[in-house]
DRENDREN-806539 format. One record per residue (C-alpha): residue in one letter; residue number from 1; x negated, z negated, y. Coordinates in nm, 2 decimals. Last residue first. Layout:
N
resn	resi	xx	zz	yy
A	NUM	X	Z	Y
...
END
This chain:
573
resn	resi	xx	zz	yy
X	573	-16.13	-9.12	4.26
X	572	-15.86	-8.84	4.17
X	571	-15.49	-8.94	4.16
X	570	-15.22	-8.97	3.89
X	569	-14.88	-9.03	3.95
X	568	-14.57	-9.13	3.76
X	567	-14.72	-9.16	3.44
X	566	-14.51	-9.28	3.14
X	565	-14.77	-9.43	2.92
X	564	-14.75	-9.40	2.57
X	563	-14.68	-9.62	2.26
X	562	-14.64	-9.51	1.92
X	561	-14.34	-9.45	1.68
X	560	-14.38	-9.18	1.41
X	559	-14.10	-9.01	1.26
X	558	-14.23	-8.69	1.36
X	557	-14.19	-8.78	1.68
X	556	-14.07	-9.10	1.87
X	555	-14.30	-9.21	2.21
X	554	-14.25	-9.58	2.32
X	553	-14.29	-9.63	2.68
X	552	-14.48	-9.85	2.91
X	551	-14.50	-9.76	3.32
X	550	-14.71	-9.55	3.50
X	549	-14.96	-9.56	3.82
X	548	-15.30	-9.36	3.75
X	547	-15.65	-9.36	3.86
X	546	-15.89	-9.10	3.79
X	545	-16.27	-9.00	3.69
X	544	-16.36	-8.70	3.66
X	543	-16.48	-8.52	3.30
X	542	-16.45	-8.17	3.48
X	541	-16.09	-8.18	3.46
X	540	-15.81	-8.42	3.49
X	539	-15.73	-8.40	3.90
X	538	-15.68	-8.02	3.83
X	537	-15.35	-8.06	3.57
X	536	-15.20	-8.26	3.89
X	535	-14.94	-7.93	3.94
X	534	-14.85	-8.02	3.61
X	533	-14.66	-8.36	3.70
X	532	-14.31	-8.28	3.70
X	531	-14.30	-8.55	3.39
X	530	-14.61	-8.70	3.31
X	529	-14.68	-8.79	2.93
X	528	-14.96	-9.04	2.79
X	527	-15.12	-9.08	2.49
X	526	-15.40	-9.37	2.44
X	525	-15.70	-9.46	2.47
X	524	-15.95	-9.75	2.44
X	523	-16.32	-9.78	2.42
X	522	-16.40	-9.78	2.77
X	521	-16.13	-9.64	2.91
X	520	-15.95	-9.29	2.80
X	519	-15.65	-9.09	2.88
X	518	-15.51	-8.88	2.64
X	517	-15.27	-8.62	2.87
X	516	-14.94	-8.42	2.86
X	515	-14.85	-8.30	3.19
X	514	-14.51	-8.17	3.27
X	513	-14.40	-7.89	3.51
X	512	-14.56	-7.60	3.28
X	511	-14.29	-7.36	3.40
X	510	-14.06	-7.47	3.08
X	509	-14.25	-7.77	2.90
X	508	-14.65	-7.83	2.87
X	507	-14.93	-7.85	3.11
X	506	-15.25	-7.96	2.95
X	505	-15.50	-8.27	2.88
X	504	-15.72	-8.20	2.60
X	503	-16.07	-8.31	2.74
X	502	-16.04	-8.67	2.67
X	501	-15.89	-8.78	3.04
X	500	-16.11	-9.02	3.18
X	499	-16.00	-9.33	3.37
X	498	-16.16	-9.56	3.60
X	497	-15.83	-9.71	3.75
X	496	-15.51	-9.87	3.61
X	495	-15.21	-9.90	3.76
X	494	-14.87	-10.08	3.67
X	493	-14.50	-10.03	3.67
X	492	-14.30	-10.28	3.56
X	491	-13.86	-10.13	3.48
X	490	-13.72	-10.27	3.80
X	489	-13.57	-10.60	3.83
X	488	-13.37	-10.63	4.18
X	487	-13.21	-10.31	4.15
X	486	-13.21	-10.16	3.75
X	485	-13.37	-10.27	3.41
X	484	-13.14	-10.42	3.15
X	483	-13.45	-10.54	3.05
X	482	-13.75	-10.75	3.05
X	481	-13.72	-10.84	2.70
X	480	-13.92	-10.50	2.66
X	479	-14.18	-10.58	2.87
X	478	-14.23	-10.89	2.59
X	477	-14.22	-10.65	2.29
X	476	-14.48	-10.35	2.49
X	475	-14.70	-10.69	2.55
X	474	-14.71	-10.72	2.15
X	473	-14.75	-10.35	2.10
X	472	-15.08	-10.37	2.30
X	471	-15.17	-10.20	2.70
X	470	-15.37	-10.46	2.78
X	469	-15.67	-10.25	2.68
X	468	-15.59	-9.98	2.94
X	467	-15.65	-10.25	3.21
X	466	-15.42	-10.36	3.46
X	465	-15.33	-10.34	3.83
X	464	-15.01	-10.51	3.93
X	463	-14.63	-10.44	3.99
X	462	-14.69	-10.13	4.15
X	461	-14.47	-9.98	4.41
X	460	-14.47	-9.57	4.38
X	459	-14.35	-9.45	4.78
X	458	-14.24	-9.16	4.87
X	457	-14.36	-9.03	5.26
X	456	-14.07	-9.08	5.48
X	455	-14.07	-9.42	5.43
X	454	-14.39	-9.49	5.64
X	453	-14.21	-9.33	6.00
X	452	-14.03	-9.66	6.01
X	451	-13.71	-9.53	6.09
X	450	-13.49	-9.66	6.37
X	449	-13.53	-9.41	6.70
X	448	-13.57	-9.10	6.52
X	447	-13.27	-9.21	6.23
X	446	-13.05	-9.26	6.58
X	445	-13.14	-8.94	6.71
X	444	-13.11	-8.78	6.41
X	443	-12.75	-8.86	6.33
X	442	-12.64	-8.83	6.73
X	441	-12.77	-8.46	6.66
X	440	-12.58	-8.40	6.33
X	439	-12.26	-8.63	6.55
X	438	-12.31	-8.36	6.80
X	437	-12.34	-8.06	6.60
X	436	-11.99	-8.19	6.33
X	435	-11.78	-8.32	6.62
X	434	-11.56	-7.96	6.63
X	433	-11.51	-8.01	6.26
X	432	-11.34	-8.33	6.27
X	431	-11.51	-8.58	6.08
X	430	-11.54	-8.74	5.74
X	429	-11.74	-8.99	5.61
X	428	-11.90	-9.08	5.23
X	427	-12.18	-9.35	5.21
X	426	-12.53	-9.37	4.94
X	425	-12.84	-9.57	5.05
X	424	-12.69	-9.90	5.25
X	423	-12.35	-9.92	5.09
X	422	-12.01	-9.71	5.16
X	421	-11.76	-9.61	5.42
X	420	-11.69	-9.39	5.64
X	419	-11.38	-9.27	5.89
X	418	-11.33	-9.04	6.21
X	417	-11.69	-9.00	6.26
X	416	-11.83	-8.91	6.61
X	415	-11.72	-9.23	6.81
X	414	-11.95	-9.40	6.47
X	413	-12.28	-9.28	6.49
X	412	-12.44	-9.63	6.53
X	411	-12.24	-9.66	6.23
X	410	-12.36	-9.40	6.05
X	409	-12.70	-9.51	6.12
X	408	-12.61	-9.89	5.96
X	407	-12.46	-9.74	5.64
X	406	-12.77	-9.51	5.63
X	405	-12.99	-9.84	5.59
X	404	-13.34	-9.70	5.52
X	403	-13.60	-9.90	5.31
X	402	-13.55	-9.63	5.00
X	401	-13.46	-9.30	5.10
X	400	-13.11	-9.24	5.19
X	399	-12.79	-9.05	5.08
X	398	-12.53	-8.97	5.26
X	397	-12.14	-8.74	5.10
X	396	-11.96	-8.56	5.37
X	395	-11.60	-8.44	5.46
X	394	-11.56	-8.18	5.73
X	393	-11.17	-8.24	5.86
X	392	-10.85	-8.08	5.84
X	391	-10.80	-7.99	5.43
X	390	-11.17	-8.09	5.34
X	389	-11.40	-7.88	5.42
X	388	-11.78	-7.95	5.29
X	387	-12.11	-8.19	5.41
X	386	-12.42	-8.28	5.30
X	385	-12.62	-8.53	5.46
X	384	-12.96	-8.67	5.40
X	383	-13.19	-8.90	5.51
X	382	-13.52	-8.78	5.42
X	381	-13.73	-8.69	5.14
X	380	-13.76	-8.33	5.15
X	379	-13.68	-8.27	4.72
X	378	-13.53	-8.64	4.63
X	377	-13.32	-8.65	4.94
X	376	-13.20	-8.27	4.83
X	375	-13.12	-8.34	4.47
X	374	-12.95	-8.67	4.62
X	373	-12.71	-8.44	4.88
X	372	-12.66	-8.25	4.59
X	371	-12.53	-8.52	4.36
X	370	-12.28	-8.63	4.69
X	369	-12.20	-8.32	4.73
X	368	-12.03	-8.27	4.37
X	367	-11.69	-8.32	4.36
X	366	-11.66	-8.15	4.72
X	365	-11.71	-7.84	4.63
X	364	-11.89	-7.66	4.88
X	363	-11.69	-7.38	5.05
X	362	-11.68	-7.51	5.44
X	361	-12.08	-7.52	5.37
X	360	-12.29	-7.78	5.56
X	359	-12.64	-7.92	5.62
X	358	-12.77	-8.24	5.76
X	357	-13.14	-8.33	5.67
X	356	-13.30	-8.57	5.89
X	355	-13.61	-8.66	6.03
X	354	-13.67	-8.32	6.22
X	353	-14.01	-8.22	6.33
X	352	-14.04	-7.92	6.10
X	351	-13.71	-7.77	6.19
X	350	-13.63	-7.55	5.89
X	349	-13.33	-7.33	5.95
X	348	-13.37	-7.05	5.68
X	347	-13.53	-7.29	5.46
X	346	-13.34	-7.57	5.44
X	345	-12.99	-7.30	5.44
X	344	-13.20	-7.19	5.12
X	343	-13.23	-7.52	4.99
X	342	-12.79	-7.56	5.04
X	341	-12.76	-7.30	4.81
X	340	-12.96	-7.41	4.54
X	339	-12.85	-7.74	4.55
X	338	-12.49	-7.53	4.58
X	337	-12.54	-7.37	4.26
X	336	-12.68	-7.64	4.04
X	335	-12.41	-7.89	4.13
X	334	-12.17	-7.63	4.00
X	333	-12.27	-7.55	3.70
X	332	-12.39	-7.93	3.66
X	331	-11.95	-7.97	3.76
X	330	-11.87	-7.76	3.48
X	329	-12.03	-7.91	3.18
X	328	-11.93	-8.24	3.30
X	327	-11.57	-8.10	3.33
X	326	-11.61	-7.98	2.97
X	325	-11.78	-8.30	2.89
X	324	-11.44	-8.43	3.02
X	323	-11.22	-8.21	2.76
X	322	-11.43	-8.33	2.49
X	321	-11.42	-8.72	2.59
X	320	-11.02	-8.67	2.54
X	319	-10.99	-8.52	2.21
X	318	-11.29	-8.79	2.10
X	317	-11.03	-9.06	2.27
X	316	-10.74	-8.92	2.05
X	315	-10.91	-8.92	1.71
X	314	-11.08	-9.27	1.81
X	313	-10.73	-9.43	1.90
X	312	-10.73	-9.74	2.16
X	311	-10.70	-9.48	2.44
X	310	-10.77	-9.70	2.76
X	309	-11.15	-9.55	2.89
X	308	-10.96	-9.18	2.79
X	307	-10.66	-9.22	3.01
X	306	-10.88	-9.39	3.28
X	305	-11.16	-9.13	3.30
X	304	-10.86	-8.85	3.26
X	303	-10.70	-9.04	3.58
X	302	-10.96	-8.91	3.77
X	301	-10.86	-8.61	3.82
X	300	-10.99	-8.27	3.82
X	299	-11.40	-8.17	3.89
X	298	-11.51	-8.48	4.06
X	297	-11.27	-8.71	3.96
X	296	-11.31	-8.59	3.58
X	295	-11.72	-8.57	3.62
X	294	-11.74	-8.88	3.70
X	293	-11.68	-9.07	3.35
X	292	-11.93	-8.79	3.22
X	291	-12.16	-8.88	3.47
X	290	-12.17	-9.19	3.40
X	289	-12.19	-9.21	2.98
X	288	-12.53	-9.00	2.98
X	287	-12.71	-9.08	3.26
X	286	-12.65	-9.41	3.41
X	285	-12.56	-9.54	3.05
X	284	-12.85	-9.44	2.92
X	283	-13.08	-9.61	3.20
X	282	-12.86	-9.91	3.08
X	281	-13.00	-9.91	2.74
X	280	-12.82	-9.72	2.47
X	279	-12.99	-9.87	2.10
X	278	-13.09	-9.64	1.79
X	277	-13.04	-9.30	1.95
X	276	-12.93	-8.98	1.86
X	275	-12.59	-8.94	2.12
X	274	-12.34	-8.78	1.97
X	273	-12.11	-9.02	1.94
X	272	-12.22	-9.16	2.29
X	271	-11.84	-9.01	2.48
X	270	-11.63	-9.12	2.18
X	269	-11.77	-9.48	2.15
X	268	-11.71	-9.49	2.53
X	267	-11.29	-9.39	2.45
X	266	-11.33	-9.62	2.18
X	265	-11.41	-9.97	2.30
X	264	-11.75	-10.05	2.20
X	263	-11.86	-10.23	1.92
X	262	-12.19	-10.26	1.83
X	261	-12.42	-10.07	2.07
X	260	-12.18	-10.09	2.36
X	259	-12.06	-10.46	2.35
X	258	-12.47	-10.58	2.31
X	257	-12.49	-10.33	2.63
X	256	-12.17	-10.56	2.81
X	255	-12.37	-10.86	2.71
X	254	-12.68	-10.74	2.92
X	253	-12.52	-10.59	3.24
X	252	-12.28	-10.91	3.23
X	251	-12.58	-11.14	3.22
X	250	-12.78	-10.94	3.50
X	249	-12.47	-10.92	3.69
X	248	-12.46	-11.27	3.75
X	247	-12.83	-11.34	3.83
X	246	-12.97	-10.99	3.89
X	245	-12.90	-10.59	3.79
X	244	-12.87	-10.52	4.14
X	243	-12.61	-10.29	4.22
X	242	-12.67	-9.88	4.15
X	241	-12.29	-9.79	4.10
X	240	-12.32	-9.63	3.76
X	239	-12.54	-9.94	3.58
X	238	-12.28	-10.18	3.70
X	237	-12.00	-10.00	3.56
X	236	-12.11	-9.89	3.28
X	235	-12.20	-10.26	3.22
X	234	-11.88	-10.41	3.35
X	233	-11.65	-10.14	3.10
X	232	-11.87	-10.26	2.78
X	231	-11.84	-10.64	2.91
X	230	-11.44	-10.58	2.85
X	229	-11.46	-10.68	2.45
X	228	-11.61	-10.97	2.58
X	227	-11.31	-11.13	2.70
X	226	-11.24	-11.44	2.45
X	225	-11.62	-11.57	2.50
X	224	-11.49	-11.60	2.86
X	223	-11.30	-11.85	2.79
X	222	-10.90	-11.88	2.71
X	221	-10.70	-12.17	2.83
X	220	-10.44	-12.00	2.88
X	219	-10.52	-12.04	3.31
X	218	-10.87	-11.95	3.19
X	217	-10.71	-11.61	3.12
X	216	-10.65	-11.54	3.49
X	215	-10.94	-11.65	3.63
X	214	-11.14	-11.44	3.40
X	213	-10.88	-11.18	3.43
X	212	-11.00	-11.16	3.85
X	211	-11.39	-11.20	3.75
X	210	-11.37	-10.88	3.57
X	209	-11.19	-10.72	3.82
X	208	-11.49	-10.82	4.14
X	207	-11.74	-10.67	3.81
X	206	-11.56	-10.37	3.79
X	205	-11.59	-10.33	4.17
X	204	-11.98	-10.43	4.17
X	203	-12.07	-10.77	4.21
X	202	-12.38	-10.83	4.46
X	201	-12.30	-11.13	4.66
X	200	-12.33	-11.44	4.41
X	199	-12.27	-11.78	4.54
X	198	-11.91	-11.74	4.58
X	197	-11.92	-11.91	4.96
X	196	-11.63	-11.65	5.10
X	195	-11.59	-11.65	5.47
X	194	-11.83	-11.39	5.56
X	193	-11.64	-11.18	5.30
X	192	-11.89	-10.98	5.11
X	191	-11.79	-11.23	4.78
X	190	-11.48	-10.94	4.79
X	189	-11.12	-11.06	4.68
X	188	-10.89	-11.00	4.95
X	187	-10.56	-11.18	4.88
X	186	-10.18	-11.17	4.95
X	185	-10.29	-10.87	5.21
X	184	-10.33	-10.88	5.55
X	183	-10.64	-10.63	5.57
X	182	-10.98	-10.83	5.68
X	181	-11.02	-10.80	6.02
X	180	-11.45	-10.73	6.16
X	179	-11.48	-10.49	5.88
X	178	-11.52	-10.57	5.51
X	177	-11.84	-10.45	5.37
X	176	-11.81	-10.34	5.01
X	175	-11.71	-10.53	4.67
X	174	-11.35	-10.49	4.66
X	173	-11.07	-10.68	4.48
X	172	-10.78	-10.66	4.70
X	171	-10.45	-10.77	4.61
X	170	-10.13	-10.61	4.80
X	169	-9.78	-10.68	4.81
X	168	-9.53	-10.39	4.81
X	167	-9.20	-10.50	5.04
X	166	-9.23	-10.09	5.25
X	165	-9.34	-10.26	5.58
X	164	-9.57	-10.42	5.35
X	163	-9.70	-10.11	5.21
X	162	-9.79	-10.03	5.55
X	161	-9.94	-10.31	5.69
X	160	-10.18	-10.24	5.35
X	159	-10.24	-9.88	5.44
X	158	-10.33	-10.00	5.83
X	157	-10.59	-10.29	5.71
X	156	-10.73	-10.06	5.44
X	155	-11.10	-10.15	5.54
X	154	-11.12	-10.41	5.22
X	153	-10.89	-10.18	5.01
X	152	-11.12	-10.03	4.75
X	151	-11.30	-10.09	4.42
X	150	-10.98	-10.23	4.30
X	149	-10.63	-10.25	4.45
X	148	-10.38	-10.42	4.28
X	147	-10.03	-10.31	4.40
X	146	-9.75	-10.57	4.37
X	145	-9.41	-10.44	4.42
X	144	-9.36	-10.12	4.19
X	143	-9.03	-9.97	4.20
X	142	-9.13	-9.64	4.16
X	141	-9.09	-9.45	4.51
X	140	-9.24	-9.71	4.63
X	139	-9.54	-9.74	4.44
X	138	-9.56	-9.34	4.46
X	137	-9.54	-9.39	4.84
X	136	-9.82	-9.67	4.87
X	135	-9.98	-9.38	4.65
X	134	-9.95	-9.12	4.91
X	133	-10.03	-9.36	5.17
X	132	-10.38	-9.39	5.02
X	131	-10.60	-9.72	4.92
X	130	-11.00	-9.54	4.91
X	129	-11.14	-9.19	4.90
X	128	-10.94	-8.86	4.96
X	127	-10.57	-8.83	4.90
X	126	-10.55	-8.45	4.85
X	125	-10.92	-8.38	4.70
X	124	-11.05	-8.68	4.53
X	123	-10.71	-8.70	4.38
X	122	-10.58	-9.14	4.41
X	121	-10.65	-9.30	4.08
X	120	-10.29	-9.50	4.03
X	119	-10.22	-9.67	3.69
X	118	-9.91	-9.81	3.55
X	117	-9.78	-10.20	3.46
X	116	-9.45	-10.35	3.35
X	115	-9.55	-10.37	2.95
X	114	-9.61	-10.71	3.04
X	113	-9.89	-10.95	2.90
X	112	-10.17	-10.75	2.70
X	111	-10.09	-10.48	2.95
X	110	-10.22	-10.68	3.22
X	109	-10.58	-10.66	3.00
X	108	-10.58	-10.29	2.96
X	107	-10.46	-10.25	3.35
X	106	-10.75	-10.46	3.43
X	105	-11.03	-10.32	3.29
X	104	-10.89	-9.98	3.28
X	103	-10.85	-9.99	3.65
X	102	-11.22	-10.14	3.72
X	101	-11.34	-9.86	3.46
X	100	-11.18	-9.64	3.66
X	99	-11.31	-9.75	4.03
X	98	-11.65	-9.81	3.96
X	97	-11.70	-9.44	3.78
X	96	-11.56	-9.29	4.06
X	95	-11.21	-9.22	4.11
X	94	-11.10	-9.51	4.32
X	93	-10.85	-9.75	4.19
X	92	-10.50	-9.90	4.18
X	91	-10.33	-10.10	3.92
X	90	-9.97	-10.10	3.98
X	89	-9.74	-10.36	3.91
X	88	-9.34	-10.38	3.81
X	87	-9.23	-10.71	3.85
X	86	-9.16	-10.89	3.51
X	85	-9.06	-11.19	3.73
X	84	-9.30	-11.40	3.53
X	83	-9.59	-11.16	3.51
X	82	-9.53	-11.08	3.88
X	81	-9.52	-11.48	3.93
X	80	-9.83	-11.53	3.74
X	79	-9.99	-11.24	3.93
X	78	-9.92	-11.40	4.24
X	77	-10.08	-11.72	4.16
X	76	-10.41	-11.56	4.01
X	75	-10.41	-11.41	4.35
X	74	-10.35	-11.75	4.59
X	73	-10.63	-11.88	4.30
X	72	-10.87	-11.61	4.37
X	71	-10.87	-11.62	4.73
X	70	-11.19	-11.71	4.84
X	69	-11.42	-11.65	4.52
X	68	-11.49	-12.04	4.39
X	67	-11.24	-11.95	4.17
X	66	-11.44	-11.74	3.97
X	65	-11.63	-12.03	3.78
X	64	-11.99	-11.89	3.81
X	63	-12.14	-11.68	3.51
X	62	-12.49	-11.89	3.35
X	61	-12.24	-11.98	3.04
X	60	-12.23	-11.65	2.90
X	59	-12.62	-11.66	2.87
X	58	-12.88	-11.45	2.90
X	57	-13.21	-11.53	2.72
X	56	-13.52	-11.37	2.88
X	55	-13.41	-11.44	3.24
X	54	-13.22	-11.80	3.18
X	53	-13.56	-11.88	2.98
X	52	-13.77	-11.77	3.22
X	51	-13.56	-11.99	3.49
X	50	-13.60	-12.27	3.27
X	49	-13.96	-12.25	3.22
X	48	-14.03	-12.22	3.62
X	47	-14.10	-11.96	3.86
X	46	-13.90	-11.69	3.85
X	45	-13.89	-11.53	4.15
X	44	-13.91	-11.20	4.05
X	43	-14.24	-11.14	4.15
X	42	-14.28	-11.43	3.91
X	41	-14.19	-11.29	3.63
X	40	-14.41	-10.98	3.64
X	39	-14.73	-11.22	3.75
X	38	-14.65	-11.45	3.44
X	37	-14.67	-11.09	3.28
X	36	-15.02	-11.02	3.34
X	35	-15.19	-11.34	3.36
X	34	-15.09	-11.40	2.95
X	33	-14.83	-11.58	2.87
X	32	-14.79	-11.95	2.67
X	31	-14.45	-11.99	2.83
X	30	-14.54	-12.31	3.04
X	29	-14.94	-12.28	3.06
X	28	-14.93	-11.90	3.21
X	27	-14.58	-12.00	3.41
X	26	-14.82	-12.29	3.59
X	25	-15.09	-12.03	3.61
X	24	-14.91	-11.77	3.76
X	23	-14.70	-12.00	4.02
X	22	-15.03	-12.14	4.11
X	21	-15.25	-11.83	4.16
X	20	-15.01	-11.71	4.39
X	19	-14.76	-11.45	4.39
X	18	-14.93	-11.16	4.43
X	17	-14.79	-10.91	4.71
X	16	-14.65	-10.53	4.56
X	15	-14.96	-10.27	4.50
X	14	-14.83	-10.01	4.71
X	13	-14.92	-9.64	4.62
X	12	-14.78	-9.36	4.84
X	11	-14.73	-9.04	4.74
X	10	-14.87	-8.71	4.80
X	9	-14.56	-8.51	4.76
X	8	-14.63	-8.22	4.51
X	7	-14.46	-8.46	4.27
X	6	-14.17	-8.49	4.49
X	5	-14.04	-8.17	4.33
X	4	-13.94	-7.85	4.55
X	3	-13.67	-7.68	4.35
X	2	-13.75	-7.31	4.15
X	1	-13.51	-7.05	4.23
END
C-alpha cells in the first residue's frame, strides 16, 4: 500500500517577517556579514556582537547557576543526607528516551558516591506512563526511602501522598506542566512551576537531572567542566524530545555532540558503530540513536535503554545495542503494519468535513501509536489521535500540526479522559472505552471551534528569498555554525525564483518519489535533490520557469563533496 505524502499537498509558502533594515545593517558592519545571514541571526533575536558570539561560540559558562531552580537546594540537602545515611535511593524514570537517559544520568553519577542506589523504569504496558504504585511498592518492598523521580512526577500528587504514607520521600525533576497543586514532595524541580524564576523554561527531563548533579557536585567544589562526560546523555535527550534547541539547551545540545563524536559513553558508542559518517549532528541523533533507545520501552522494557546507556564495557554494551536494534527492527515491523491499517480505517470512514483524525484498534500495539499517530498527522494533516486497549481503558498517543495546542484541546476534553498528559504537539491519555464516541466528538468540536482553518494546509516558512549565486561554499561554512538545529533555530530555509531546470531533471528512487534536478539562474547552477517530490517532475518541463523553497546541503558520492539544494517544494511561475 503506497502512503499519501504531504508533497501532493499544495503547500503554503510564508516568507517569515524582516527584521528591519537597522538590526541587519548594524549586525552587517559588526560581524563583517553579508545581508543574507545578518537577516538569519536576527530572526533569531540576535542582535548584537555579543549575542552572535554567544550563538556561534557556545560556552560552558553561558549555563545558569541551578540553584536559582526553586527547590534545588532543599533537594541537594536531601540527597546529602541520603548519601550520608547510606539510605537506599531509587532513581525513577519514564521509558522514553527522556526518561532513561535522565535515569542513567543520574543513577551513573549517584553511583560515583554510594553503592546504595537501583533503577525503576516503570513497563509501558502494566504500569503505564509516569510515577506508578507498583514501583512505590517495589521501593517499599526494598528498603528504599528516597525515590528520585525524573521526567515524571509533577501531576503525581496521589502517588507521592502515597509513598509518604509508606516513609519514601520523593524528588521531582520534571519538565511538563504542573497542575493547579504541585505533589507534596521534598522538592519539585520543574522551571514550569509558576513559582520558579529559573530564567530558562524549556529544559527537557535529562536536562532538569543534569542541572540536579550540577548542584550537587558544585557542593565538592567540582564545575561543570568536571561533568561533561554526561552532555552525551543531555544531547540525545534534547534532540529525542523535540525542546527548543535555544539559550541553555542550545549549549548543552552542542557540547553534548562534541561528547558524542569524540568520546562517548559506551553503550551510545555501541549503537553509532556502524554508522558511516564523519560527524552525528543532532538530526542523527533524532533518528538513528532515538529510536533505538525507544524501541526497548516500546517493544520490551525500558530498563534495556538504561542497562545499556550505564554499561561501562564496550564488549557488553555492543551485546546489548544488538538486542535493541532487534526491538528497533521489530517495532518498524510493526509501526508499518498498523499505519497501514489505521489508513484503510481513513478510508473506509472518510468524513470529508472532519478536522480531526481519531481512530482505534483494541489490537494496536501500544509501543508504537504514538509513531503512527505522526505517520498519519504527516499524511491528512490534522490533529490526530490513535488509540489501543490497554488492560481496562483505551489508551491513546496526539499529535498536532504545527500552531495547534492539542494539550489545551484535551483539556477542554477533559470530563471524557480519565488521565493525560504531555506538551502542546505530542500528549498520551486514556479513557474508559464507553467515553471513547463522545470524547472523539467533544475532540472535534473543540478543534472546530479553536483551529485557525490556515494550519490545516502545511506550511514551508522561509527564512528569506535569495539568489542562486549566493549559494557559495563560504556561506555553506557560516550556515553550518548555525547548528545544532532544532525548535527555536531551525535548519534556514530559503527561496529563489526565476529558475530553469537544464533539461535533465527526472524521478529517481523506488516508485520514482524523489526528484533529482540541475536548476539554473543566469549563469549559475547547481544540483539539487527533492525527496517525495516526483509527482512535481511536470512543473520542470517545457523550459518553464519555477520557484523553489530548500535548504543547503552537502552531497558525498564518489568521493566527491559538492553542494546541493535540499528542495522542499517547487512551484510553477
Amino acid at each position: 500500500m503506497t502512503l499519501l505524502l504531504i508533497s501532493r499537498y499544495v503547500m503554503r509558502w510564508t516568507l517569515k517577517p524582516k527584521p528591519s533594515l537597522k538590526e541587519v545593517e548594524d549586525l552587517q558592519n559588526s560581524l563583517q556579514v553579508d545581508a543574507t545571514v545578518a537577516t538569519l541571526l536576527a530572526q533569531r533575536d540576535i542582535k548584537t556582537y555579543n549575542e552572535a558570539k554567544q550563538f556561534f561560540r557556545p560556552s560552558l559558562d553561558d549555563l545558569h547557576d541551578p540553584f536559582l531552580m526553586k527547590d534545588m537546594e532543599v533537594a541537594v540537602q536531601r540527597i546529602e543526607v541520603a548519601l550520608e545515611q547510606k539510605e537506599n535511593i531509587l532513581v525513577y524514570g519514564d521509558y522514553d528516551v527522556d526518561g532513561t537517559t535522565s535515569v542513567a544520568l543520574l543513577s551513573s553519577y549517584l553511583r560515583t558516591k554510594t553503592d546504595q542506589i537501583a533503577t525503576y523504569i516503570p513497563d509501558r504496558y502494566d504500569e503505564g506512563y509516569g510515577v506508578s504504585y507498583k514501583g512505590i511498592d517495589f521501593a517499599h518492598d526494598n528498603d528504599f526511602t528516597l525515590i528520585i523521580a525524573l521526567d515524571c512526577g509533577v501531576k503525581a500528587l496521589d502517588k507521592v501522598a502515597y509513598a509518604s504514607e509508606k516513609g519514601i520521600d520523593f524528588i521531582i525533576c520534571d519538565h511538563h506542566r504542573p497542575g493547579l497543586e504541585l505533589p507534596k514532595a521534598i522538592a519539585v524541580l520543574d522551571p514550569k512551576r509558576e513559582d520558579c524564576d529559573y530564567p530558562y523554561k524549556e529544559l527537557c527531563g535529562c536536562g532538569v537531572g543534569f542541572k540536579l548533579i550540577q548542584a550537587l557536585a558544585s557542593k565538592e567544589d567540582q564545575t561543570v567542566e568536571d561533568l561533561i562526560a554526561y552532555l552525551d546523555l543531555v544531547a540525545t535527550a534534547i534532540g529525542a524530545d523535540i525542546v527548543p534547541i535555544t539559550g541553555e539547551n542550545r549549549a548543552l545540545a552542542y557540547f553534548g555532540l562534541q561528547v558524542i563524536n569524540t568520546n562517548p559513553r559506551p553503550g551510545i558508542k555501541a549503537l553509532i558503530s556502524g554508522v558511516n559518517k564523519d560527524e552525528l549532528t543532532i538530526t542523527d541523533v533524532v533518528f538513528i540513536v532515538a529510536p533505538r533507545i525507544n524501541a526497548a520501552g516500546r517493544m520490551k522494557h525500558g530498563n534495556h535503554a538504561v542497562t545499556l546507556l550505564n554499561e561501562t564495557d564496550f564488549n557488553l554494551a555492543t551485546e546489548y545495542a544488538v538486542e535493541i536494534d532487534a526491538f528497533n527492527s521489530d517495532r518498524r515491523e510493526a509501526d508499518k503494519r498498523i499505519t497501514e491499517e489505521a489508513l484503510e480505517q481513513i478510508k473506509d470512514h472518510q468524513e470529508e468535513d472532519r478536522l480531526t483524525t481519531v481512530v482505534y484498534h483494541q489490537d494496536w500495539h501500544k509501543g508504537v501509536i504514538g509513531i503512527v499517530a505522526s505517520r498519519l498527522t504527516e499524511t491528512y494533516y490534522r490533529p490526530t489521535l490513535v488509540f489501543t486497549k490497554s488492560g481496562d481503558v483505551l489508551a491513546a498517543s496526539a499529535r498536532s500540526v504545527s500552531g495547534f495546542d492539542v494539550y489545551n484541546a484535551l483539556e477542554a476534553c477533559s470530563e471524557y479522559i480519565e488521565q493525560f498528559g504531555g506538551h502542546k504537539y505530542a500528549a498520551g491519555l486514556t479513557l474508559k472505552e464507553d467515553d471513547y464516541e463522545a470524547f472523539k466528538q467533544a475532540f472535534e468540536d473543540e478543534v472546530a471551534k479553536t483551529i485557525d482553518r490556515n494550519l490545516l494546509t502545511p506550511e514551508i516558512k522561509i527564512d528569506a528569498k535569495i539568489q542562486l549565486h549566493e549559494v557559495t561554499p563560504k556561506f555553506y561554512r557560516i550556515l553550518r555554525q548555525f547548528a545544532p538545529f532544532g525548535p527555536g533555530n531551525m535548519t534556514p530555509v530559503f527561496m529563489t525564483e526565476n529558475l530553469k531546470d537544464t533539461g535533465y531533471g527526472k524521478c529517481v528512487g523506488e516508485d520514482d518519489k524523489h526528484l533529482r534536478v540541475t536548476v539554473v539562474q543566469g549563469s549559475y547552477r547547481i544540483n539539487g535533490i527533492g525527496f517525495n517530490l516526483g509527482s512535481k517532475l511536470p512543473i520542470l518541463k517545457g523550459n518553464q520557469l519555477f520557484s523553489a523553497v530548500y535548504s543547503v546541503d552537502e552531497n558525498h558520492w564518489n568521493g566527491n563533496t559538492s553542494l546541493q539544494l535540499k528542495l522542499r517544494d517547487i512551484k510553477a511561475q
